[in-house]
mmCIF file as gemmi writes it, N, C-alpha and C atoms, coordinates in Angstrom:
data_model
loop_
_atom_site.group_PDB
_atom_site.id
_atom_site.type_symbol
_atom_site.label_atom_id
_atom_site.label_alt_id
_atom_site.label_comp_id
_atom_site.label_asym_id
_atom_site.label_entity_id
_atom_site.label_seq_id
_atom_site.pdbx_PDB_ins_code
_atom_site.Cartn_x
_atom_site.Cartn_y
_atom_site.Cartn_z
_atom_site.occupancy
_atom_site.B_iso_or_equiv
_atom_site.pdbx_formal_charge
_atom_site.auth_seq_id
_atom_site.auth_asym_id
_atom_site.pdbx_PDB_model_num
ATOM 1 N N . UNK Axp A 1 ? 92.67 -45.393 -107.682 1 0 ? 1 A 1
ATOM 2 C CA . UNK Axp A 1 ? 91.57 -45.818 -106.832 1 0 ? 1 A 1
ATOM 3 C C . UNK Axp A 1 ? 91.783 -45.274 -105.424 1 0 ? 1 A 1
ATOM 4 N N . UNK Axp A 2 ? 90.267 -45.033 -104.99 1 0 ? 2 A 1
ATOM 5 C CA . UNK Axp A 2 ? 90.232 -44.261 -103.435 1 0 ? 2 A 1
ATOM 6 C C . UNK Axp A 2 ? 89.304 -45.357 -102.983 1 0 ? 2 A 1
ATOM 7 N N . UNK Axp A 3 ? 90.226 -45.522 -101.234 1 0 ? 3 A 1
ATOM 8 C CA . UNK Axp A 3 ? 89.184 -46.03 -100.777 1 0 ? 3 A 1
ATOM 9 C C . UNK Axp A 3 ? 88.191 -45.62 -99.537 1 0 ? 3 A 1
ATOM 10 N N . UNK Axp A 4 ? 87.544 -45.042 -99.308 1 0 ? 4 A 1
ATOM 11 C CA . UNK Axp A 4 ? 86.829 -44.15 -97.889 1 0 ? 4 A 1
ATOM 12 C C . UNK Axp A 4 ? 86.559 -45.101 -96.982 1 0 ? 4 A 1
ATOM 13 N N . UNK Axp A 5 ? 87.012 -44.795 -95.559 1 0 ? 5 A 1
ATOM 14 C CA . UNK Axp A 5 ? 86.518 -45.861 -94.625 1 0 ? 5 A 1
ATOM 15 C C . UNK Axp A 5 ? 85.087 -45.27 -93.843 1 0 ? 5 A 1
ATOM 16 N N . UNK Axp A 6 ? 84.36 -45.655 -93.88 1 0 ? 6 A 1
ATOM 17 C CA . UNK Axp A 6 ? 82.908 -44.757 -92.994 1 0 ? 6 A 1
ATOM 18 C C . UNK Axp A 6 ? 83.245 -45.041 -91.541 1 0 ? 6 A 1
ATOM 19 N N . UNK Axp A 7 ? 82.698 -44.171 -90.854 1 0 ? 7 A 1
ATOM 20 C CA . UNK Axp A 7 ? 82.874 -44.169 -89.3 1 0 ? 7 A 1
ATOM 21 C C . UNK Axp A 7 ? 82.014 -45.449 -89.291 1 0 ? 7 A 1
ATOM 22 N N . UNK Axp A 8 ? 80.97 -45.912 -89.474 1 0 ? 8 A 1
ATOM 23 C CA . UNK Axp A 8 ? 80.304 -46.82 -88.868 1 0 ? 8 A 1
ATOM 24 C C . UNK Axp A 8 ? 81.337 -48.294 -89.592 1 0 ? 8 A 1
ATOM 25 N N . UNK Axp A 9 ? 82.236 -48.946 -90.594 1 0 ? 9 A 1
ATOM 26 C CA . UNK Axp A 9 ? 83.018 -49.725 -90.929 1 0 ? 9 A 1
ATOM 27 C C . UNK Axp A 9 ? 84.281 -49.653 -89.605 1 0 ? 9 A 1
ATOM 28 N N . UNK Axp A 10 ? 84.859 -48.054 -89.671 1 0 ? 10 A 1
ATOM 29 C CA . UNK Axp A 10 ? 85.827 -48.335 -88.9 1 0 ? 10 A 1
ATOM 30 C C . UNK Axp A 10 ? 85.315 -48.902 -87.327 1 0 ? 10 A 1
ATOM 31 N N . UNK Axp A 11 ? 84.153 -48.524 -86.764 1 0 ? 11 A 1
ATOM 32 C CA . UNK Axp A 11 ? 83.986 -48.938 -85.281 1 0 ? 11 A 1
ATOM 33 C C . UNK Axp A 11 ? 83.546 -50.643 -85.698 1 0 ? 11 A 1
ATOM 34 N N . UNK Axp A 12 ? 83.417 -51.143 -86.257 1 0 ? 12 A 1
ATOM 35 C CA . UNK Axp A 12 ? 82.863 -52.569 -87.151 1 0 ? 12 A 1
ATOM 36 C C . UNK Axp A 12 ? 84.301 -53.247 -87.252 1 0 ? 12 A 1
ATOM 37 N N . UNK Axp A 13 ? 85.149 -52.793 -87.746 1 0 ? 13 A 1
ATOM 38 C CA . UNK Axp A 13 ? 86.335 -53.032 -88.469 1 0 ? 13 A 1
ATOM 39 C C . UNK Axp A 13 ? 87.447 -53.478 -86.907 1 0 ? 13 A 1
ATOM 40 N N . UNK Axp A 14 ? 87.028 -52.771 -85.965 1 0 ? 14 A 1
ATOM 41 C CA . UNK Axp A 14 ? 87.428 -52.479 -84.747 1 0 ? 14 A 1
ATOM 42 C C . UNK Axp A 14 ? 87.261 -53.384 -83.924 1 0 ? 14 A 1
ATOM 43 N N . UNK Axp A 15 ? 86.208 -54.04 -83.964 1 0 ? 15 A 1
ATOM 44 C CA . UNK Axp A 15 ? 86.227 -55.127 -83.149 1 0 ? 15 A 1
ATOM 45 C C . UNK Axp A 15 ? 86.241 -57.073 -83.833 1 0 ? 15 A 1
ATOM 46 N N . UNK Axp A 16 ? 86.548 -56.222 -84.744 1 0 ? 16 A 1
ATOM 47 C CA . UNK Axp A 16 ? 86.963 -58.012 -85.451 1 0 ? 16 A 1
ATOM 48 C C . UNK Axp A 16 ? 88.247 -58.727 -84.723 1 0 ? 16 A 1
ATOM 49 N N . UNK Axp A 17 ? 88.195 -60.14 -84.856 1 0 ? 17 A 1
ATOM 50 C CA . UNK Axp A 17 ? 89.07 -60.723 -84.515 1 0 ? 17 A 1
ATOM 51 C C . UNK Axp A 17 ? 90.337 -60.357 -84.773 1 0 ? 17 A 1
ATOM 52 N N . UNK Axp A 18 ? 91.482 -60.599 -84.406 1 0 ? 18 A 1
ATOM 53 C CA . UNK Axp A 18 ? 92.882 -60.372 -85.438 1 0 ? 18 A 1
ATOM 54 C C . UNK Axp A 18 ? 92.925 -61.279 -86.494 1 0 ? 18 A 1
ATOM 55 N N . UNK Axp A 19 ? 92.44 -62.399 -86.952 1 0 ? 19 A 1
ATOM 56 C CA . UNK Axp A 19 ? 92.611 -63.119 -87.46 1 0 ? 19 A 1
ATOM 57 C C . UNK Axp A 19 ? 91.716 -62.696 -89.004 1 0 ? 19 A 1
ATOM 58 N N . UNK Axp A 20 ? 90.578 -62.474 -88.444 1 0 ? 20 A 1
ATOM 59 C CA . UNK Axp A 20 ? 89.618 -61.642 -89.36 1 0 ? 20 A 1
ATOM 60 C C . UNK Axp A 20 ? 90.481 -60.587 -89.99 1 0 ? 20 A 1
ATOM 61 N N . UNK Axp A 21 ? 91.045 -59.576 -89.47 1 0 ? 21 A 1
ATOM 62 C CA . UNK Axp A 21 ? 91.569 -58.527 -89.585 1 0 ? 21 A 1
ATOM 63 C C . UNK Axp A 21 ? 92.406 -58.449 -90.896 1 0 ? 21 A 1
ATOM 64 N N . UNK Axp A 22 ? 93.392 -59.74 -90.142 1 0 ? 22 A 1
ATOM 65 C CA . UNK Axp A 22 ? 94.287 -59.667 -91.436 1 0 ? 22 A 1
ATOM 66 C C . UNK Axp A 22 ? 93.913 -60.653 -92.703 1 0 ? 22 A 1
ATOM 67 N N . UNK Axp A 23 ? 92.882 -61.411 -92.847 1 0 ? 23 A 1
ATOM 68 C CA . UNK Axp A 23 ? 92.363 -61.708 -93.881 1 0 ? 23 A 1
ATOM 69 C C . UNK Axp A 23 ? 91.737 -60.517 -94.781 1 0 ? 23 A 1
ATOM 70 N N . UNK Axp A 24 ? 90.96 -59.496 -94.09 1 0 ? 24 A 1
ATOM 71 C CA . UNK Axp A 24 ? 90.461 -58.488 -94.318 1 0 ? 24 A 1
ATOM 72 C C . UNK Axp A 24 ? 91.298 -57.893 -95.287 1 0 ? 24 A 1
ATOM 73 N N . UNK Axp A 25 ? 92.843 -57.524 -94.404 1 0 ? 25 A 1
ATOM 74 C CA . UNK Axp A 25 ? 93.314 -56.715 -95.348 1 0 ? 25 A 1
ATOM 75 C C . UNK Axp A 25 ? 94.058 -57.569 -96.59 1 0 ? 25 A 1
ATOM 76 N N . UNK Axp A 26 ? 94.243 -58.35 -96.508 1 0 ? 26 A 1
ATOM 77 C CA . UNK Axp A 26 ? 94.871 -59.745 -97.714 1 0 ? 26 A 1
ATOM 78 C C . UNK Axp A 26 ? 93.816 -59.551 -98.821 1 0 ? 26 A 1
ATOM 79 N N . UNK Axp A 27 ? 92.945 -59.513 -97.95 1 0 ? 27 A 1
ATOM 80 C CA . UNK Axp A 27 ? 91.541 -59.094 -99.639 1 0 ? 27 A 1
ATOM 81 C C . UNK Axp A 27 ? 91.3 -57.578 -100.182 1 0 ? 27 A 1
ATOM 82 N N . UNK Axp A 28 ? 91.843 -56.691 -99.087 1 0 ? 28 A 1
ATOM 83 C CA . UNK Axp A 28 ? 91.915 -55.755 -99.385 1 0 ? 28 A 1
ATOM 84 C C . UNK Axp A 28 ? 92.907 -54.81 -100.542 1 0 ? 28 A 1
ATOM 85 N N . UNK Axp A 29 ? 94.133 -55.803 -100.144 1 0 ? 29 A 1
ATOM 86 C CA . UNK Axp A 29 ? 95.349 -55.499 -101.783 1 0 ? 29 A 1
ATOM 87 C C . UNK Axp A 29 ? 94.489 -55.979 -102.817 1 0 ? 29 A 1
ATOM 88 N N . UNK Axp A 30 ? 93.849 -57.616 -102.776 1 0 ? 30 A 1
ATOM 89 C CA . UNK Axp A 30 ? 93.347 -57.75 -103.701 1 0 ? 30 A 1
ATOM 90 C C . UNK Axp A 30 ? 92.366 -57.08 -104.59 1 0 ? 30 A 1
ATOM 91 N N . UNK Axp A 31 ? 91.68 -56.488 -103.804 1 0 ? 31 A 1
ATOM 92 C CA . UNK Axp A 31 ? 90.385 -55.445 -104.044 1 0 ? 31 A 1
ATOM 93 C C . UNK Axp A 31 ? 91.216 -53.596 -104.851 1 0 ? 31 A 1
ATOM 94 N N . UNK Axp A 32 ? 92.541 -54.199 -104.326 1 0 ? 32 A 1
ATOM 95 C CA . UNK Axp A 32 ? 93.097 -52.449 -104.949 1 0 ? 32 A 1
ATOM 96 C C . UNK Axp A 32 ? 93.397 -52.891 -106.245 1 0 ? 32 A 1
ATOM 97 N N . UNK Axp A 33 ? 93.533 -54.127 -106.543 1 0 ? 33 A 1
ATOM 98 C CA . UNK Axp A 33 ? 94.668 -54.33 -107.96 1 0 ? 33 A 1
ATOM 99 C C . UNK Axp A 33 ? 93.493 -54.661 -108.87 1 0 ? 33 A 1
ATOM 100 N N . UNK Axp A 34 ? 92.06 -54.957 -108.428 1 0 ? 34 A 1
ATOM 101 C CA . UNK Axp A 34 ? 91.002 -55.645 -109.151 1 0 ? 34 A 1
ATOM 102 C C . UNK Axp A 34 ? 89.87 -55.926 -108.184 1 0 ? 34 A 1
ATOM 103 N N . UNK Axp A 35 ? 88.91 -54.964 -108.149 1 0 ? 35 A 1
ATOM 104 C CA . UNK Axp A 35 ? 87.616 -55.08 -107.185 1 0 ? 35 A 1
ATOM 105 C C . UNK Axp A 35 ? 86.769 -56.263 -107.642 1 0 ? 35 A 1
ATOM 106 N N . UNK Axp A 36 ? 87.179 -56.608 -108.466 1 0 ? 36 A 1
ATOM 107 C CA . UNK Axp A 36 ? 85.865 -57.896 -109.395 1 0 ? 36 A 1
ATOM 108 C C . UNK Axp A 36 ? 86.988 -58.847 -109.268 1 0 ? 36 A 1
ATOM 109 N N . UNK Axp A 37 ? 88.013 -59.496 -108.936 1 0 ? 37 A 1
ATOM 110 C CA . UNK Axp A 37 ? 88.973 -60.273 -109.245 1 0 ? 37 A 1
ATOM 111 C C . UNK Axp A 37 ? 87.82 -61.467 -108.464 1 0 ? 37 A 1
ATOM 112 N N . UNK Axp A 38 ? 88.188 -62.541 -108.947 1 0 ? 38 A 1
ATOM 113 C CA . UNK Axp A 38 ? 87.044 -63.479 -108.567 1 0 ? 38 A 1
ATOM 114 C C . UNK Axp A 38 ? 87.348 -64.076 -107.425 1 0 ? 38 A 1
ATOM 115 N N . UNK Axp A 39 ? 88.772 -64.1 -106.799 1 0 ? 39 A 1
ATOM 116 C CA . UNK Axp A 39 ? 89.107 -64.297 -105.277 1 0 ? 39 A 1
ATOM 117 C C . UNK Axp A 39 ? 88.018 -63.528 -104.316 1 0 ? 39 A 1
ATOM 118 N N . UNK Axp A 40 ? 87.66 -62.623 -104.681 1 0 ? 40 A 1
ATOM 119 C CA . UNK Axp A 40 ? 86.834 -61.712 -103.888 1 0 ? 40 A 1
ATOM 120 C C . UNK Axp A 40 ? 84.877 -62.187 -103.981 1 0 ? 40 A 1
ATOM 121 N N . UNK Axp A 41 ? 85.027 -62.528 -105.106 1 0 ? 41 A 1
ATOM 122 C CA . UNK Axp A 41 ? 83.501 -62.644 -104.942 1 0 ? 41 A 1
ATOM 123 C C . UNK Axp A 41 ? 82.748 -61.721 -104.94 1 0 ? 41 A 1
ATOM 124 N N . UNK Axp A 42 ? 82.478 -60.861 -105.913 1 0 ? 42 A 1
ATOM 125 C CA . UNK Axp A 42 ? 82.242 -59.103 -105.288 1 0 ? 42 A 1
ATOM 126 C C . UNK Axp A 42 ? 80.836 -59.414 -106.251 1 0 ? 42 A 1
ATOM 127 N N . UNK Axp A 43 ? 79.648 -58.896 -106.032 1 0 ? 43 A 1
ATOM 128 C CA . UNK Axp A 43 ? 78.394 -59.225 -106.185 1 0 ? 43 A 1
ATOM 129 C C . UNK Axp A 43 ? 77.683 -57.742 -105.819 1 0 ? 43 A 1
ATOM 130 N N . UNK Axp A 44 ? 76.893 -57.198 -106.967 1 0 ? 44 A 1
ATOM 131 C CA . UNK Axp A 44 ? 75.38 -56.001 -106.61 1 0 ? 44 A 1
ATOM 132 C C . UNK Axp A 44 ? 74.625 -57.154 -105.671 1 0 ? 44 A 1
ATOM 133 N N . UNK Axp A 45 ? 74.111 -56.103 -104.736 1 0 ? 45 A 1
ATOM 134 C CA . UNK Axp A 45 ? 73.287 -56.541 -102.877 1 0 ? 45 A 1
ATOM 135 C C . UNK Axp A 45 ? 72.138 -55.826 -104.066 1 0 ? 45 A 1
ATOM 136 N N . UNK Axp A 46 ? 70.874 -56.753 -103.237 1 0 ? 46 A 1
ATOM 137 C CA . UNK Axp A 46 ? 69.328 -56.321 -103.503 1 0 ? 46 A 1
ATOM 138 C C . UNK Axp A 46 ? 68.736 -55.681 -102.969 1 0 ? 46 A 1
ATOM 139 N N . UNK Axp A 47 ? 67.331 -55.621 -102.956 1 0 ? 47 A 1
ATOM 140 C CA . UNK Axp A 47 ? 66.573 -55.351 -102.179 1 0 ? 47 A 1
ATOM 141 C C . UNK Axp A 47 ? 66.687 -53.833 -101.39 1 0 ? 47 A 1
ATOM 142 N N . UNK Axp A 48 ? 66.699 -52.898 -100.011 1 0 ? 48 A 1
ATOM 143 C CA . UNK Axp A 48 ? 66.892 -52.487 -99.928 1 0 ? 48 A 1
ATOM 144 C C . UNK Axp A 48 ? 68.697 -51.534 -99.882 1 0 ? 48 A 1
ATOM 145 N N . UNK Axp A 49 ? 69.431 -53.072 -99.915 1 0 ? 49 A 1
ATOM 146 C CA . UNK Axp A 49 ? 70.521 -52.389 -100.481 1 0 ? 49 A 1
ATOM 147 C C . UNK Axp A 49 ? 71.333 -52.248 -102.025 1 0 ? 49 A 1
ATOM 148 N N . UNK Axp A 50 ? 70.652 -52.086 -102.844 1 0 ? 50 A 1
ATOM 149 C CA . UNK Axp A 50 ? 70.504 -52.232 -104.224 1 0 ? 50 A 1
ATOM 150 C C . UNK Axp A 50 ? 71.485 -51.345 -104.762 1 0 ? 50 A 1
ATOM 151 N N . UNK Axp A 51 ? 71.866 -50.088 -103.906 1 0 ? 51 A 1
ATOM 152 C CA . UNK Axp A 51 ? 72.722 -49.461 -104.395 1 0 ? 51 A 1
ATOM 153 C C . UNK Axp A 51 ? 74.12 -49.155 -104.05 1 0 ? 51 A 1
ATOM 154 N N . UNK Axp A 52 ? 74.321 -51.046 -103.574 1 0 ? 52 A 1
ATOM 155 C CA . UNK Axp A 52 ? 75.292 -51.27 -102.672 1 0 ? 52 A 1
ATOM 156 C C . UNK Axp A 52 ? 76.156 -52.643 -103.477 1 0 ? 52 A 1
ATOM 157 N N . UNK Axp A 53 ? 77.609 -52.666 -102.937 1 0 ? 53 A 1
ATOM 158 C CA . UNK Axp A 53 ? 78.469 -54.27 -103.609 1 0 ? 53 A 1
ATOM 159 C C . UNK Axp A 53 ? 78.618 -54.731 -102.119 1 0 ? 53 A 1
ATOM 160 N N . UNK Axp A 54 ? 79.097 -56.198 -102.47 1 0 ? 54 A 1
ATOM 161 C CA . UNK Axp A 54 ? 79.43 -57.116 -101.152 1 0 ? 54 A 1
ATOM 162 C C . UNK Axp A 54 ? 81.365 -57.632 -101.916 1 0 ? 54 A 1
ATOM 163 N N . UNK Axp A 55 ? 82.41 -58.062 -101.304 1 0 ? 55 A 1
ATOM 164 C CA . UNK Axp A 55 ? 82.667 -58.958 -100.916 1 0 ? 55 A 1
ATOM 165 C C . UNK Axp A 55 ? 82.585 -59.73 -99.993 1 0 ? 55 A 1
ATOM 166 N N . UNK Axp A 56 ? 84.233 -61.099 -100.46 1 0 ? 56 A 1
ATOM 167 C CA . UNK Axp A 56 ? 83.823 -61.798 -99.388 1 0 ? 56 A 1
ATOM 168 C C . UNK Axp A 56 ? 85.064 -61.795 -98.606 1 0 ? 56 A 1
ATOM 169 N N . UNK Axp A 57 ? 85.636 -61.709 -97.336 1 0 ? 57 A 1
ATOM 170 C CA . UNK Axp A 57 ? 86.726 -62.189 -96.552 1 0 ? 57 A 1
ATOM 171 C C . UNK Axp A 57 ? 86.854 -63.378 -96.671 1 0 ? 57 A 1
ATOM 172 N N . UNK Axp A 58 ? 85.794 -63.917 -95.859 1 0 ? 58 A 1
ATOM 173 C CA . UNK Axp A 58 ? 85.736 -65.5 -96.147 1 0 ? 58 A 1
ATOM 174 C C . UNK Axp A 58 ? 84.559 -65.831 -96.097 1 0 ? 58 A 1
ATOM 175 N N . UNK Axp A 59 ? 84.6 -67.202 -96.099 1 0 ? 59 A 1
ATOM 176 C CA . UNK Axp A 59 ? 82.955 -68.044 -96.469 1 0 ? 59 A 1
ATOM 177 C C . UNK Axp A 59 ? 81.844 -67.057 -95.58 1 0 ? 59 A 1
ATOM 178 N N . UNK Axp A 60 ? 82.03 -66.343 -93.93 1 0 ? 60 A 1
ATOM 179 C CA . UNK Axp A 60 ? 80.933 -66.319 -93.346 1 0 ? 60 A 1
ATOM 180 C C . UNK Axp A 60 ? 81.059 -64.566 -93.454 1 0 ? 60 A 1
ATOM 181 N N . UNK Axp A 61 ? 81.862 -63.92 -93.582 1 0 ? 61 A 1
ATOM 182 C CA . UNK Axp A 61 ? 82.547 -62.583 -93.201 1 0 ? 61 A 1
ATOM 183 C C . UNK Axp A 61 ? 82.623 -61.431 -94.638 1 0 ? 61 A 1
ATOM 184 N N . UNK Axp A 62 ? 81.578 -60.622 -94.457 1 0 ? 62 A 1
ATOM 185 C CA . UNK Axp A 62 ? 81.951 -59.821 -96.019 1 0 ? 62 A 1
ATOM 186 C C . UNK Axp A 62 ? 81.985 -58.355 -95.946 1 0 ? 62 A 1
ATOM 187 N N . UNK Axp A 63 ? 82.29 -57.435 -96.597 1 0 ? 63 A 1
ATOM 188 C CA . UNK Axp A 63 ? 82.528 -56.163 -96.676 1 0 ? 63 A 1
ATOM 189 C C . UNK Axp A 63 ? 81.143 -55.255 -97.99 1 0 ? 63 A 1
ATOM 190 N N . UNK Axp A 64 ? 80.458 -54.347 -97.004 1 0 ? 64 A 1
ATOM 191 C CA . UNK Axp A 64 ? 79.659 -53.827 -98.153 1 0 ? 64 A 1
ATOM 192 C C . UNK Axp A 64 ? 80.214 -52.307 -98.542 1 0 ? 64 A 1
ATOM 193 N N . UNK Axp A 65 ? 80.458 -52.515 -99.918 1 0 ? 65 A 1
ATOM 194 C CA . UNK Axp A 65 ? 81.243 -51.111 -100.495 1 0 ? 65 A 1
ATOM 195 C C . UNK Axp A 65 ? 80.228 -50.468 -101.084 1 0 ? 65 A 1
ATOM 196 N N . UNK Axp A 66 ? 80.261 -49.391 -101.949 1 0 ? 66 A 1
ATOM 197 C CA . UNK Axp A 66 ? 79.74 -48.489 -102.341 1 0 ? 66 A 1
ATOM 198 C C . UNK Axp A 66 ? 80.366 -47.778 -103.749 1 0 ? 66 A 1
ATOM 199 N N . UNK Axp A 67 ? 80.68 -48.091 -104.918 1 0 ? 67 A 1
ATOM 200 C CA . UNK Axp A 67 ? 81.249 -47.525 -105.939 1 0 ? 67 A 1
ATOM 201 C C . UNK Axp A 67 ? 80.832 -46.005 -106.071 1 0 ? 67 A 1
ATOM 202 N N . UNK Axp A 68 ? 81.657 -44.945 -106.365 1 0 ? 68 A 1
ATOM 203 C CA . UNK Axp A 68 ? 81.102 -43.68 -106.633 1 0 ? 68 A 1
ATOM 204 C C . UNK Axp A 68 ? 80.768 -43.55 -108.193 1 0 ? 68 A 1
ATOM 205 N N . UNK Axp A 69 ? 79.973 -42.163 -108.895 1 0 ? 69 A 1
ATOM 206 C CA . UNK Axp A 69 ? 79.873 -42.5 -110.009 1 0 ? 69 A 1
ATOM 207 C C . UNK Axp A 69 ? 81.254 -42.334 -110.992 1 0 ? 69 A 1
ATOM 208 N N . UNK Axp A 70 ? 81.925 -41.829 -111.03 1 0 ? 70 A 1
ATOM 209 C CA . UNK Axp A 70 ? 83.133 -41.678 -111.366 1 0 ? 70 A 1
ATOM 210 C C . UNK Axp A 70 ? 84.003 -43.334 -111.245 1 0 ? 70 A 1
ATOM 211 N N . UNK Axp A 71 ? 83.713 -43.871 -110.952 1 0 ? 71 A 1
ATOM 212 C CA . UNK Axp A 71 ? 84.036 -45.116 -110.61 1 0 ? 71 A 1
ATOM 213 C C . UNK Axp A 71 ? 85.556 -45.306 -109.717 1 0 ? 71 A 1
ATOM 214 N N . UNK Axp A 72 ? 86.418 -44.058 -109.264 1 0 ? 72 A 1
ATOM 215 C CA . UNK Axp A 72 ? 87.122 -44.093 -108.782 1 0 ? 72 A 1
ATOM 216 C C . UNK Axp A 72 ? 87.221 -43.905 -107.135 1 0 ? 72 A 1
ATOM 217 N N . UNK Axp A 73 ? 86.436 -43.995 -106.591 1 0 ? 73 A 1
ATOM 218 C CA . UNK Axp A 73 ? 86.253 -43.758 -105.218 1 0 ? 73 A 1
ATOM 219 C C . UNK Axp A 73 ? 85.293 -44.881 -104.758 1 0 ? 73 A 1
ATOM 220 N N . UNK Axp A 74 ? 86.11 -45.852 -103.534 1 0 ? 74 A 1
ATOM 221 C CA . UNK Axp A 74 ? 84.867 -46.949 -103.008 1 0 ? 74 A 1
ATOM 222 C C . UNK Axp A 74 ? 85.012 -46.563 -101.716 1 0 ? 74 A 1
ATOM 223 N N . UNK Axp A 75 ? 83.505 -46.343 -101.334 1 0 ? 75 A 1
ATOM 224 C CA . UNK Axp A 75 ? 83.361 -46.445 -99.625 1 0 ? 75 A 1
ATOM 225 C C . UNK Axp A 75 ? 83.405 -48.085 -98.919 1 0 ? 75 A 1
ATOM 226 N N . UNK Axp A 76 ? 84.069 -47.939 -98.247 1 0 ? 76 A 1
ATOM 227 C CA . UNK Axp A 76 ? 83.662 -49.341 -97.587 1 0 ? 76 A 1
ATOM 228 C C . UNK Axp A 76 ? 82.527 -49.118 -96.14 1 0 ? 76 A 1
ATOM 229 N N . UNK Axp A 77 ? 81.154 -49.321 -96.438 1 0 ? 77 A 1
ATOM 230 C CA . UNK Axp A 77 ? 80.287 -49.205 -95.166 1 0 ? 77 A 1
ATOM 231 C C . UNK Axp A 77 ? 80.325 -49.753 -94.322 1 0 ? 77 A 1
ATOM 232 N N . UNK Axp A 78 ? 80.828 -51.341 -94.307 1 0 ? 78 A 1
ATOM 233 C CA . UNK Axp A 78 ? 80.361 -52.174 -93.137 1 0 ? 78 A 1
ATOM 234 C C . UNK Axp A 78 ? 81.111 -53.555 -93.878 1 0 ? 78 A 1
ATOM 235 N N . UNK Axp A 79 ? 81.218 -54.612 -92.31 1 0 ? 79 A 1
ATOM 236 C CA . UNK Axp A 79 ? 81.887 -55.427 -92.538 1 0 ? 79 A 1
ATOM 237 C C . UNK Axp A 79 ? 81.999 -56.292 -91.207 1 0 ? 79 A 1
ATOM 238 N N . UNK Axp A 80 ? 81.033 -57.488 -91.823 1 0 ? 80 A 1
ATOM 239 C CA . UNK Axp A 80 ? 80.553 -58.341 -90.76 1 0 ? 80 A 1
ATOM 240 C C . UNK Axp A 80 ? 80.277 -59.268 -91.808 1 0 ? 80 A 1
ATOM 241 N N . UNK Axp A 81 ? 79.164 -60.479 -90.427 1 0 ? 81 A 1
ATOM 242 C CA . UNK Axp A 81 ? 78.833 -61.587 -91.037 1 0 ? 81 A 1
ATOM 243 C C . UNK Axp A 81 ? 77.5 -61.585 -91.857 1 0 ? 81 A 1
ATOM 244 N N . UNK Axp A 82 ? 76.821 -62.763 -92.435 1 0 ? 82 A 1
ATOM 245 C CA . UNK Axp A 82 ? 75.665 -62.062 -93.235 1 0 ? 82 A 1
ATOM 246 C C . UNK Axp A 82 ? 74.518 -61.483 -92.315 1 0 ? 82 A 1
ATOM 247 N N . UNK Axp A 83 ? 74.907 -61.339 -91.37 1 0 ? 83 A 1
ATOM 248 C CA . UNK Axp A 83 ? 73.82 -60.604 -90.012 1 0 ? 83 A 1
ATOM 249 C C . UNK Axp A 83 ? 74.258 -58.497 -91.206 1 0 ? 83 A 1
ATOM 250 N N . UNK Axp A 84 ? 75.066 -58.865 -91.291 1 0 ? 84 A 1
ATOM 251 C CA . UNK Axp A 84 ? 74.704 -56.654 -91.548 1 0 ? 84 A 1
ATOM 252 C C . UNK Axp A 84 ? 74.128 -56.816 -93.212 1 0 ? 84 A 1
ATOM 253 N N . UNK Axp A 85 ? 73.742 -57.656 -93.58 1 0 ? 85 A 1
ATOM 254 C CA . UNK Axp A 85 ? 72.71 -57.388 -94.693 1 0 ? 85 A 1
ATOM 255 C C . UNK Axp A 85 ? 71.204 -57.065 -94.378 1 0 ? 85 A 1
ATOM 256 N N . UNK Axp A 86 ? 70.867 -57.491 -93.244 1 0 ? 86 A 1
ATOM 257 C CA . UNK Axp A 86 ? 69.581 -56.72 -92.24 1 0 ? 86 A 1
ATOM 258 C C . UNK Axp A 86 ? 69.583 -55.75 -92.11 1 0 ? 86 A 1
């Protein structure tokens, strides 16, 4: 597994709390060993982002990835509160 960081995640990624941060990456091992592991909560997004996944960091805080077709490569786009599903 690959994971791509997008310029617009890393400047996102950048101004999170520290606290955020390292929850972030705590879900992030989890997400390497098992992207669906149910700690994560990982869910297909609708609507205009339909061709997009969510986890969750925590209850308010989630990450939108991007599976490639090969299924071995995830972008991570963005990663905020449910405000970047707008």
């Amino acid at each position: 597994m690959k994971i791509i960081y997008t310029s617009k995640f890393e400047r996102e990624y950048k101004k999170l709390p520290k606290f955020l941060k390292y929850l972030a990456e705590e879900k992030e091992k989890i997400f390497r060993k098992n992207p669906f592991d149910k700690k994560l909560n990982a869910h297909k997004l609708h609507g205009k982002l339909k061709d997009f996944w969510s986890f969750s960091i925590n209850y308010d805080w989630r990450i939108i990835f991007e599976i490639s077709k090969n299924k071995k490569v995830f972008y991570f786009h963005s990663v905020g509160n449910h405000k970047i599903y707008k």
